[in-house]
C-alpha positions in Angstrom: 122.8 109.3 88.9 123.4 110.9 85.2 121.0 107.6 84.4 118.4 106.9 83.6 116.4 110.3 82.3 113.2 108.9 84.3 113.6 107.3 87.7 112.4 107.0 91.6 114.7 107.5 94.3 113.5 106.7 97.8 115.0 108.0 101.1 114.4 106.7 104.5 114.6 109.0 107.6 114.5 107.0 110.9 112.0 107.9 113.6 112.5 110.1 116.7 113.5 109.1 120.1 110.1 107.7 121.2 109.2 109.7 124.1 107.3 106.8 126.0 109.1 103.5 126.5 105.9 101.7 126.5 105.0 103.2 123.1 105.2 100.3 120.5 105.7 101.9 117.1 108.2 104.1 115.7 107.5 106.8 113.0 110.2 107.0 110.1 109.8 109.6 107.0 109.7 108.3 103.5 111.1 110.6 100.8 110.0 109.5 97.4 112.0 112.1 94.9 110.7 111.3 90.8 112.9 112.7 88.3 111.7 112.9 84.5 113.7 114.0 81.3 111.4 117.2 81.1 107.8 118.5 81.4 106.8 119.3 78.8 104.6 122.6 79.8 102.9 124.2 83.1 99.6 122.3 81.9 101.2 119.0 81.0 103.8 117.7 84.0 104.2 114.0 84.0 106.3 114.7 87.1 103.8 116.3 89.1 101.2 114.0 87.7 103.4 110.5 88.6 104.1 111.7 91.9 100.7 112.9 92.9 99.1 109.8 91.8 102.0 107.9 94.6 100.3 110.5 97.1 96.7 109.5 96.3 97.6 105.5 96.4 99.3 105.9 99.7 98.1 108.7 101.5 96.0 107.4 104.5 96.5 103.6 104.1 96.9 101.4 107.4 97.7 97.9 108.3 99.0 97.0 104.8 102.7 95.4 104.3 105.5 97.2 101.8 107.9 94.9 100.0 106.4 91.3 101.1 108.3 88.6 101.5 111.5 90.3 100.7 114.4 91.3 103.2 113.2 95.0 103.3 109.9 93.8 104.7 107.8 95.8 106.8 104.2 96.3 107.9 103.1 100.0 107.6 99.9 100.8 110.6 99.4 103.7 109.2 100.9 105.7 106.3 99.9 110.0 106.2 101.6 112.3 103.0 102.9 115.3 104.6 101.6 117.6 101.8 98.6 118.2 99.8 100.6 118.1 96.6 103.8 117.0 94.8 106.4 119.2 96.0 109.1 121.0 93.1 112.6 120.1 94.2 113.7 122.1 90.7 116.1 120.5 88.4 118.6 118.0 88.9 122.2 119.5 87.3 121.6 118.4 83.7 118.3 119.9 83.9 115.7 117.5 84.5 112.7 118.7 86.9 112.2 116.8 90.2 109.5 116.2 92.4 108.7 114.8 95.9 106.4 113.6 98.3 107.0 112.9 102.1 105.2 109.8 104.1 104.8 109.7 107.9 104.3 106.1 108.7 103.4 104.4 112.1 105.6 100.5 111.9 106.1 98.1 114.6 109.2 98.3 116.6 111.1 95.5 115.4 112.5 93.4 118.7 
């Protein structure tokens, strides 16, 4: 969206066919995309630095729920960033520098 200058956007991408029907999780991607109004230099990114510090609280966390209580509700078994480090997605088209992390996350197949 043109607003706000600073914001999270998060994508959901649902798991694979599971290849065993006895197998009781599924294992949907979580795209978490931060966009700031600018960093400021190479040594100073308060992109890079907002999303890495998502990465480091979430990275290898299990049996912990997301969104309590709420209709998006779901417990996470086990949740694994897909990269070492925030990932540049370059600027959005008014300029503003992006960055992402990717989650691999083991949940309960809801019956």
């Amino acid at each position: 969206p043109p607003s706000p200058n600073t914001c999270w956007t998060v994508y959901t991408l649902p798991s694979f066919p599971r290849a065993e029907p006895t197998i009781d999780y599924e294992t949907p991607e979580v795209q978490a995309v931060y966009r700031t109004a600018s960093d400021v230099s190479p040594l100073a990114r308060p992109g890079f630095e907002m999303v890495d510090r998502l990465r480091r609280a979430l990275d290898g966390t299990d049996n912990t729920r997301w969104a309590d209580s709420t209709v998006d509700e779901v417990d996470v078994l086990t949740c694994d960033a897909s990269s070492s480090a925030p990932v540049p997605l370059g600027p959005d088209p008014q300029g503003r520098p992006r960055w992402s992390v990717s989650f691999q996350l083991e949940t309960p197949i809801r019956r």
